[in-house]
N, C-alpha and C positions, 0 to 999 in steps of 0.2 A: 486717635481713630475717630472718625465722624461715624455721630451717630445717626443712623439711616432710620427712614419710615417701616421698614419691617421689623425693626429691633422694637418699636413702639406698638407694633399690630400682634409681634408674637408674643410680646408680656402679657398684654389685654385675654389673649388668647387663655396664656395661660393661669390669670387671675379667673377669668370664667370656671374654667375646666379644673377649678382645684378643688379637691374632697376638704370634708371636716376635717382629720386627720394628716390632711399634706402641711409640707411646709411649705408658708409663704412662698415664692417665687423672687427670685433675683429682682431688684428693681435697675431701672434704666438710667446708669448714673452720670451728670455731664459735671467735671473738672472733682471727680472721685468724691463730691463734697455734698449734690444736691439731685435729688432724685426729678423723673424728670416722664410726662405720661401724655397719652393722646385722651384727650376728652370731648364730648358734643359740646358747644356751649348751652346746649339746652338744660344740659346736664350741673354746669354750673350753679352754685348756690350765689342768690344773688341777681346776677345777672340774667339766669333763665326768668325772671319776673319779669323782662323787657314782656308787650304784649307783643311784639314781632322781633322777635333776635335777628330776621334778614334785616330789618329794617337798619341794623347795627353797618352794611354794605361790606362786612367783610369777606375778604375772598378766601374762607373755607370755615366750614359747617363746624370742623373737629378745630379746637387747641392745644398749645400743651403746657400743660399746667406743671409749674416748679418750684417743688417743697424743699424742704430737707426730709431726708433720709430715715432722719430718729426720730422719733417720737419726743416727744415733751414731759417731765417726770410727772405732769397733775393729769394728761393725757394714760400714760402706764396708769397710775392710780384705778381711773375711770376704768378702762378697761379690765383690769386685774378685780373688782369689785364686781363689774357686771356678770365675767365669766365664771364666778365661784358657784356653780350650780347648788349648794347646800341651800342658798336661799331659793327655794324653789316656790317661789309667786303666791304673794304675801295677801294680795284684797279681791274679794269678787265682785268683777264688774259686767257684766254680758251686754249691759248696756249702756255703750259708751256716751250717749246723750242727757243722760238721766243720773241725779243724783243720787250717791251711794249711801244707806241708810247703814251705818254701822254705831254699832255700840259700847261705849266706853266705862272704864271704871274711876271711882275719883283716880285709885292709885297709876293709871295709864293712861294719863291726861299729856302724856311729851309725846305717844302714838298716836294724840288726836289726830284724822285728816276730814277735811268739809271742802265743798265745793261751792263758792262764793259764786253768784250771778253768772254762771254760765263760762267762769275765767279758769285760769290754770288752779290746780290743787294746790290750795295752802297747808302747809305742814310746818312742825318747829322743828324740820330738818331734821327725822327720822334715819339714821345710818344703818347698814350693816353691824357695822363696831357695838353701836347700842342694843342691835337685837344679838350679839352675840354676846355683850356684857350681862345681858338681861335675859341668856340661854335659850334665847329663842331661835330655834334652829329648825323649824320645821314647818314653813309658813308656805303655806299655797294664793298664789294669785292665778284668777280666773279671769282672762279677757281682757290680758292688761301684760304686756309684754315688757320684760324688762327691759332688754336694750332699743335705745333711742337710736335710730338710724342717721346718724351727722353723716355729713358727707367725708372721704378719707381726706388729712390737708393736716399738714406736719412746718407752720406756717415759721417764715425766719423771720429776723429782729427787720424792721423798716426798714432801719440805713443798710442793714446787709442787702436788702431789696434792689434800693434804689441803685446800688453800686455794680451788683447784676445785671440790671437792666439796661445801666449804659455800656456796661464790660459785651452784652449781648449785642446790640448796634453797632460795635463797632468791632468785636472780633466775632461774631455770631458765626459766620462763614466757615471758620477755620474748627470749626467743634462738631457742625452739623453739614448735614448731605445737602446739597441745593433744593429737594423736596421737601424736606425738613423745616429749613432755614425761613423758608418763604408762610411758614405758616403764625397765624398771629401765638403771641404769649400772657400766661397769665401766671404770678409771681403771689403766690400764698405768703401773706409778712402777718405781723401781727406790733402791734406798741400800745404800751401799758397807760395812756392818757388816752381823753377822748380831744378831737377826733383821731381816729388809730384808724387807721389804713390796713384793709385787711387782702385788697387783691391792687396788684399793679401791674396793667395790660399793654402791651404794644404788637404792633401789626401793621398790615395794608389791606386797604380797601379792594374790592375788586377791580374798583379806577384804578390802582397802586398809589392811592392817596394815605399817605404816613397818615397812623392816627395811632393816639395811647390816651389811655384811663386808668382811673381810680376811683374804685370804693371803698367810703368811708363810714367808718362805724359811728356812730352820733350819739349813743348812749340808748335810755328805755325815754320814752313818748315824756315830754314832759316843755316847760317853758323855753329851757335852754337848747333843748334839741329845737323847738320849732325856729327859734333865732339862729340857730347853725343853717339850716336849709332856707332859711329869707335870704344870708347873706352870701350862699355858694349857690343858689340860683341867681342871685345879683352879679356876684362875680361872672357869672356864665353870660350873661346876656338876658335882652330882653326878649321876653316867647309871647308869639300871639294866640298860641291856643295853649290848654291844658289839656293832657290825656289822661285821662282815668283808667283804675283797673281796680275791679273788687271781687276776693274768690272767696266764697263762701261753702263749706262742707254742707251738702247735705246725707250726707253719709259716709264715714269714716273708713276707711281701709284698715282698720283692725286685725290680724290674724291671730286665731287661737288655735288651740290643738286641733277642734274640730273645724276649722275655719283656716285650712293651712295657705290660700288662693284668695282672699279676700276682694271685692268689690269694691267702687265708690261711687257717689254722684257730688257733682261737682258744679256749683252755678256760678260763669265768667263773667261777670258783668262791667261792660266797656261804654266810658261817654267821654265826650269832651266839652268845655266850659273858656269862654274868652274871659271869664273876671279871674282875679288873682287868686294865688293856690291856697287853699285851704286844705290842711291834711285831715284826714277822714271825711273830707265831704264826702255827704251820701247823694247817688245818682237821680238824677232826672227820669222823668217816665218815656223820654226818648232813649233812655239807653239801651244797647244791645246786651241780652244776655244767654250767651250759650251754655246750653247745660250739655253738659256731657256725663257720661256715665257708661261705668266700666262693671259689666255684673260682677267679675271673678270667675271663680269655677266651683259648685259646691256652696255657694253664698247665701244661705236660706233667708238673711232679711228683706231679700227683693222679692218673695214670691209671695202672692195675696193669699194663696192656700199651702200653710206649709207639710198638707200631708200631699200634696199634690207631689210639690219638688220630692219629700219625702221616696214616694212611690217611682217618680220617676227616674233617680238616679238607682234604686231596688232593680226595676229592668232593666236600665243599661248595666248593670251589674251581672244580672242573667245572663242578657247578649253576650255578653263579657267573656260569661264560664262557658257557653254555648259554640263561641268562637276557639276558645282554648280552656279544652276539659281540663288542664292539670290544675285551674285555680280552682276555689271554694267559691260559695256563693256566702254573701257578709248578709246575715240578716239582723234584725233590727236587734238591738244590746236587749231591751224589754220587750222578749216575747212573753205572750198568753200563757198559762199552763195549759198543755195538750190537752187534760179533761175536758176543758171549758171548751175547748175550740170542737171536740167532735161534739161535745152536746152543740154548738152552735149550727155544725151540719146537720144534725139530726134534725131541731128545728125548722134549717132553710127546706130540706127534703120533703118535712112537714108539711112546710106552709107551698112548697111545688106542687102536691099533688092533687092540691083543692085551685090553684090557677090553671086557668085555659085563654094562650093568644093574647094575655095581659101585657106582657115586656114588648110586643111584636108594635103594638098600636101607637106608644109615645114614646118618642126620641128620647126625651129627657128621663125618661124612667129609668132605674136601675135594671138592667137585664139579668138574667140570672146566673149568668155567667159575672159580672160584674160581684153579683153578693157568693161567689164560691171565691172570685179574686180575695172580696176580703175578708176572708178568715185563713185562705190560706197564706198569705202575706205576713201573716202574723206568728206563722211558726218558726222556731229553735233552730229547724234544720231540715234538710230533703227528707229527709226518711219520715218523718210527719207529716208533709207536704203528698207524698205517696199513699201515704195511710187515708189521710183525708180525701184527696181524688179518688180513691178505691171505695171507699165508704158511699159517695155521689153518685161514681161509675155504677156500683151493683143496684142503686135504685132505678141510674137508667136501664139495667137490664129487665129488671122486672116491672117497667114502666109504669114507677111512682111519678115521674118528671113529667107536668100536664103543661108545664110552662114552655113558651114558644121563644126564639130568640129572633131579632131582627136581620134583616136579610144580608145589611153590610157587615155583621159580624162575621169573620175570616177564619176564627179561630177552630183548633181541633177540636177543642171541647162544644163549639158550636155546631159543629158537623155532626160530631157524635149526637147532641140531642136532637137536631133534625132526623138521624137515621133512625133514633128510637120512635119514631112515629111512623115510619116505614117499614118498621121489622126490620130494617137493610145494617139492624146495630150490633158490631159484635165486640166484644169486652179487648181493649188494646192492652199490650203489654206494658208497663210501666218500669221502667228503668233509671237510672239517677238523671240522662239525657233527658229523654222522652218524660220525666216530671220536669225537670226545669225547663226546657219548650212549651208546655204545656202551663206553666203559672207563664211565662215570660206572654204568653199569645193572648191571655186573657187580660194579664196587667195592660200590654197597649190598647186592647180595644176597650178597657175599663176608663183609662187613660187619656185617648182621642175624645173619646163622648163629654169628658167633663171639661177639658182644658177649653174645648170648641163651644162649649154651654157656657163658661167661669166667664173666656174670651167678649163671647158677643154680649151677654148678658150685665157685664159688670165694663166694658168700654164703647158697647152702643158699636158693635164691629159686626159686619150680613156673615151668619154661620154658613150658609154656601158658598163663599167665597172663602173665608178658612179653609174648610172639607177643599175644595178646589187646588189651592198652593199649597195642602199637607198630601195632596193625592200625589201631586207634580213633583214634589218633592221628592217622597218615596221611590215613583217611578224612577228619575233620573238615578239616584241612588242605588236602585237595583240593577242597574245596568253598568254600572262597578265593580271589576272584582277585588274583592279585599275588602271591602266593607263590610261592617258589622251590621248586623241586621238590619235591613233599611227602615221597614215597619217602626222599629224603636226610634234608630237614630233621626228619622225626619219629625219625633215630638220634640225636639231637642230646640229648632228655631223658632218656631210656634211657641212654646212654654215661654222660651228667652224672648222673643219679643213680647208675649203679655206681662212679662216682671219689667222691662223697659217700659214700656206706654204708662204701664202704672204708676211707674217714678212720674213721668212727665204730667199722668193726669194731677197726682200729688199736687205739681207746683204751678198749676193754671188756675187764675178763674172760672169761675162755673158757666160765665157769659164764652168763653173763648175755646169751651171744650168741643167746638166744632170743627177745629182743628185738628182733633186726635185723629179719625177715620185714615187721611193722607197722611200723617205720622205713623198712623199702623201700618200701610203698604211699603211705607219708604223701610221701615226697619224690616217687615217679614222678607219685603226683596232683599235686604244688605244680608240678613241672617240667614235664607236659603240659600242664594246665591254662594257665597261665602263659603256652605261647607261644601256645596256639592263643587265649587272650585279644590276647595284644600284635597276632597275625597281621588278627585281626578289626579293629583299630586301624591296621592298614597298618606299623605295627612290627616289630624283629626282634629277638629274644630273645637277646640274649645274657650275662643278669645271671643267675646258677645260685647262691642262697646260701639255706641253710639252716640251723636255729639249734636247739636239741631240747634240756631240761634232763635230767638222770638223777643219783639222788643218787651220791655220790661212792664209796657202798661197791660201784656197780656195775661204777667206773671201774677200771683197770689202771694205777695211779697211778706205777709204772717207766715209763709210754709217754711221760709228762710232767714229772712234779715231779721228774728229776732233772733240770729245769733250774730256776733263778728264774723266782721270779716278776718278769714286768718292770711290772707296778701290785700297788703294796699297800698297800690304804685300812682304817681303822675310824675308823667312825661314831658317835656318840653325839648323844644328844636330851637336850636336860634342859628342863622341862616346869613349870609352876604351875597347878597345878589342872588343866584343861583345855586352858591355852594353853599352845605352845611357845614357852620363853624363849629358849634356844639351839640351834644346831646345828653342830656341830663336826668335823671331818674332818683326819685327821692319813693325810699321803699321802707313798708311799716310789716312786720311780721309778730307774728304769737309764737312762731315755732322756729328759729334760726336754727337753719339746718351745718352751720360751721360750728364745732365741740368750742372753740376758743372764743370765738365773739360770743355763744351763749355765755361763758363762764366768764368771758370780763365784765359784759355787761347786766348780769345775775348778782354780782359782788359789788354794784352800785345803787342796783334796783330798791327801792325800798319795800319791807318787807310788810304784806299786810296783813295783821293782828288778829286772830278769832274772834272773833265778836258773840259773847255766848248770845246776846238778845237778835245775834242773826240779824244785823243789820246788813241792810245791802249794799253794798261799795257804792261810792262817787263816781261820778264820771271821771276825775283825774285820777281816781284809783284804777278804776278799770282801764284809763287809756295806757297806765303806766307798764302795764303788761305788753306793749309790742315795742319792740328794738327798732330803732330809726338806722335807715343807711343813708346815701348816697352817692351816688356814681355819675361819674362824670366822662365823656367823649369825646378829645379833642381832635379834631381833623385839620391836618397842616395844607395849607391849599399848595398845590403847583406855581412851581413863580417861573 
C-alpha cells in the first residue's frame, strides 16, 4: 500500500494534539522496518543553519525525514534518566548568563560544577546513580531545565542508509503516492568513526534537477577537523566567495516554572570575504546584522520596569475575571499585611486633605488615584481591596479629599472625586464586580501615565504621539465585539514595543541611537496593527517578535560578541557555467541539536580539568567546545 501525504499530515496532526498522558501515536511505517515523517527543512538540524534554505532550489519547503522506528539502547537510557521526576532540579540558576556561586565541601568535591570563560559547564560527570548512591533524592534546580531538547531521529547504521537510498531511486514509486514520491528525502544514519555521516539527502530541484547530499560529522574544533573541511571544500571545487554566518544569544529562551513562554534575542550576523576560509573568522564592520527578538508571553527580563510588566499583566488579570466572573483574581504571592495597608490609607487620606488642584497641574505626578492604586494592588484578596475603597469612599463623603484629578483620567473613582466637589457625590455600592472594575480602571490609567512617561523619557520617543497610537488603538478595539477590555488590552503593544526598542537600544552605539525614533513607529505599527488584526479574527495577540537588519558598524559589538558565537557557518557555491555544480556548508555549533552526534562526538571531546587557581581556558580549549559538520550539495546537470 503507498503511502499517501495525508497518512504524513494526520500523524503530525496527531503528534501536536497529544496529552502528557496519551500514548505515542502509530508512526508512519515504509517496508514495516523504518519510520518515515513530513518535516520543514527549516526545522532540520543542521541543515536549517544554511542562511537561505530556498537558496538550497528545492521544489518543496517540507521533507521526509527516515529513521528507524526504535530507539537506540543509550537513547532509552537518556530518556529513562531524564523522566524520573524524583530528581526534581538540583542548582539554582535565574540567570543564565552569569556565573553560579555555589559552595563545596572538601568531602563533595566529585559534585564540584564551575563555569569556565563563558563555555559549556564543566563537571566530573555527576550522574543520577551517584546522587542516588550518595541518597540524595531531593534536589531542586531553579532555572535550569532538565531535559535538552534534541531533535526526534532514531538514526540507522550508514551502509543501511546508503542501500535505502538507492532501493528508494529506484523502486521509490511503487511504496509511495506520486505526491509523496516527488518530495526530496533525508536518511538519519549514524557510524562510529569520524567522518560519520549523519543525514543522507536526495531529491529535485524545482528545475527537476537530481541533487543529493551529505552531512558529515568531523569531530569537536580542533586541527584535524580544520584539515577534513580544507580537503572536502577542495574535493568540491573552487568558491569565489565565502558566506559567513554568526548567531549569537543575546538572550536565552530559558523556561522556568514561572517563565512557562520564554523570549529571546538573537543577533544574525551575515558577511562575505573572497580570501580563503578561515573558521571562526570574525565579521567585518560591513556586515549585516539582524537582530531579531521574540519577547515571549509573561517574559519579565525584557521589561525596564519590572513592576510595571508586574502591574500590567495584574490588570489583564482583572479584565480577565471582569470578562468571566467564574475565575479568581491571582494577586501577588507577597501581599502586605492588611494592617499596614489601611494605616497606608489613612495616611494617603491624611495627606488629601491638606492638597488642593496639586495632581491636576503636572502630568508626571502621581495622581491620587494613582497612590489608592498602590496600596490596593497590594492586597490578599477582593474583600480587602473593598474594605480599603470603603475607607477612601467615606472620606470622599465627608469631603476629606481636597486633591483634584486630571481631566484625562476616565476612571470611576475619578468621577467619584470630581463629584465630591460638587455635592453631585453619592457613596456607590461595592460588590466583588464593581471592586475589581474599579482597581482594574485606576491600575490602567496609573498604567498609561507611566509606561508613556518610562517611553519618552528613557528612548527620547514625542509622549503625544504615544497618547495618539494608544488612543487609536483603544478606539478601534472598542469597536469589537468580544474583546476584552480595550482600555487594558491597547497597554499591551505600547508596553511590548518599549521592552523591544530596549533590546535594540542595548545593542547600538550611542552615536547611532538616532535611529530608534523610526524603529519605535515600525514596531508600535507591527504591534497595534497586529492585535487589532488578530482581535477582528476573534484571536488574542500574544506573539510580540520583531526582526530589523543594521549593519554591524552601527552595532555596540561589547553588548554581544564578548560571547561565542553559538552557530558558525560558511558557505560556498562552486558553479559551471551557469549551473550550480556544488554547494557546500562547513558548520560549528556549542549546542548539537541531534542526541547521537552530541554523544559520539562528547566521547572524543577532551575533557577540560578544574583548575582550582581559575585559570582561563585557551583558545584551543575553548574552540574545542563546538562540533564541526559539513554538508555537501550535489547538483547533477541535464544532459
Amino acid at each position: 500500500m503507498s503511502i499517501k501525504l495525508e497518512d504524513l499530515h494526520s500523524f503530525n496532526e496527531a503528534v501536536l494534539s497529544k496529552g502528557e498522558e496519551d500514548e505515542a501515536p502509530a508512526p508512519v511505517l515504509l517496508l514495516d522496518k523504518y519510520r518515515i515523517r513530513l518535516v520543514p527543512i527549516t526545522e532540520l538540524p543542521i541543515v536549517s543553519n544554511y542562511s537561505n534554505t530556498s537558496q538550497l532550489g528545492l521544489n518543496s519547503e517540507e521533507v521526509l525525514v527516515i529513521d528507524s522506528p526504535v530507539e537506540s539502547a543509550e537513547k532509552q537510557k537518556t530518556s529513562s534518566l531524564l523522566n524520573r521526576r524524583e530528581c526534581k532540579k538540583t542548582i539554582k540558576s535565574e540567570k543564565e548568563d552569569e556565573p553560579m556561586d555555589m559552595e563545596t565541601t572538601e568531602g563533595d568535591k566529585e559534585n564540584t560544577v564551575s563555569e569556565i570563560g563563558g563555555g559549556p559547564l564543566v563537571t566530573s560527570f555527576l550522574t543520577l546513580d551517584k546522587l542516588e548512591k550518595d541518597g540524595v533524592n531531593d534536589v531542586e534546580i531553579v532555572g535550569l531545565d532538565c531535559e535538552i531538547q534534541f531533535f526526534d531521529a532514531n538514526p540507522i547504521p550508514f551502509e543501511d542508509g546508503i542501500s535505502l537510498q538507492r532501493f528508494l531511486r529506484l523502486e521509490g514509486s511503487k511504496h509511495f503516492s506520486a505526491a509523496v514520491d516527488k518530495l526530496p528525502i533525508w536518511i538519519s544514519t549514524i557510524g562510529h568513526h569520524f567522518p560519520s555521516v549523519c543525514w543522507l539527502a536526495a531529491g529535485r530541484t524545482n528545475k527537476n534537477v537530481q541533487v543529493s547530499g551529505a552531512t558529515r560529522i568531523l569531530g569537536y574544533f580542533n586541527e584535524n577537523s580544520q584539515k577534513l573541511v580544507k580537503q572536502l571544500n577542495e574535493a568540491c571545487g573552487a568558491a569565489q566567495v565565502n558566506r559567513y554566518r554568526a548567531v549569537y544569544d543575546g538572550i536565552r529562551k530559558v523556561a522556568t516554572p514561572t517563565r512557562e513562554a520564554p523570549g529571546e534575542v538573537i543577533i544574525d550576523m551575515r558577511w562575505n570575504t573572497k580570501s580563503s576560509l578561515v573558521l571562526l573568522e570574525q565579521p567585518d564592520n560591513a556586515a549585516d546584522c539582524t537582530i531579531k527578538i521574540d519577547l515571549g508571553w509573561g517574559d519579565n527580563r525584557f521589561f525596564i520596569d519590572e513592576t510595571i510588566f508586574e502591574q500590567l499583566f495584574f490588570v489583564l488579570n482583572l479584565a480577565d475575571v471582569l470578562a468571566n466572573p467564574e475565575k479568581e483574581v491571582v494577586f501577588r504571592s507577597e501581599s502586605d499585611k492588611f494592617d499596614d495597608l489601611v494605616q497606608e490609607m489613612k495616611q494617603l487620606v491624611e495627606a488629601c486633605s491638606h492638597e488642593d488642584n496639586v495632581f491636576a497641574s503636572n502630568e508626571k505626578s502621581d495622581q491620587v488615584t494613582d497612590k489608592v492604586w498602590n496600596i490596593v494592588r497590594k492586597c490578599s484578596d477582593v474583600k480587602q481591596a473593598t474594605m480599603l475603597f470603603k475607607n477612601f469612599l467615606q472620606a470622599l463623603t465627608y469631603g476629606k479629599i481636597k486633591s483634584h484629578v486630571q481631566e484625562g483620567n476616565k476612571s470611576h473613582l475619578a468621577s467619584l472625586i470630581r463629584a465630591s466637589k460638587t455635592c453631585d457625590f453619592r457613596m456607590p455600592i461595592l460588590e466583588r464586580l464593581s471592586t475589581i472594575e474599579m482597581m482594574m480602571e485606576i491600575g490602567v490609567e496609573s498604567l498609561r501615565g507611566r509606561i508613556i512617561n518610562k517611553f519618552s523619557d528613557t528612548l527620547q520617543f514625542p509622549s503625544d504621539e504615544l497618547t495618539f497610537i494608544l488612543k487609536t488603538c483603544e478606539n478601534d478595539l472598542s469597536t469589537l465585539e468580544g474583546t476584552l477590555h480595550s482600555s487594558v488590552v491597547s497597554l499591551l503593544p505600547i508596553t511590548m514595543a518599549m521592552a523591544t526598542i530596549h533590546q535594540i537600544f542595548g545593542l547600538l552605539n550611542a552615536k547611532d541611537l538616532v535611529v530608534l525614533p523610526d524603529l519605535a513607529r515600525r514596531v508600535l505599527t507591527k504591534y497595534t496593527t497586529s492585535m487589532v488584526e488578530k482581535a477582528k479574527r476573534g484571536e488574542t495577540e500574544t506573539d510580540y517578535m520583531f526582526e530589523t537588519t543594521l549593519p554591524l558598524l552601527r552595532m555596540n559589538k561589547e553588548a554581544f560578541m564578548h560571547k561565542r558565537p553559538r552557530i558558525w557557518t560558511c558557505e560556498n557555491t562552486n558553479t559551471v557555467g551557469a549551473n550550480v555544480q556544488t554547494r557546500a556548508m562547513t558548520t560549528l555549533e556549542l549546542e548539537p541539536s541531534l542526541e547521537h552526534v552530541s554523544r559520539l562526538v562528547n566521547a572524543s571531546r577532551p575533557v577540560r580539568p578544574i583548575d582550582e587557581d581559575n585559570r582561563k581556558p585557551t583558545e584551543e580549549e575553548r574552540n574545542a567546545d563546538y562540533t564541526v559538520s559539513h554538508t555537501i550539495f550535489s547538483y547533477l546537470p541535464k544532459l
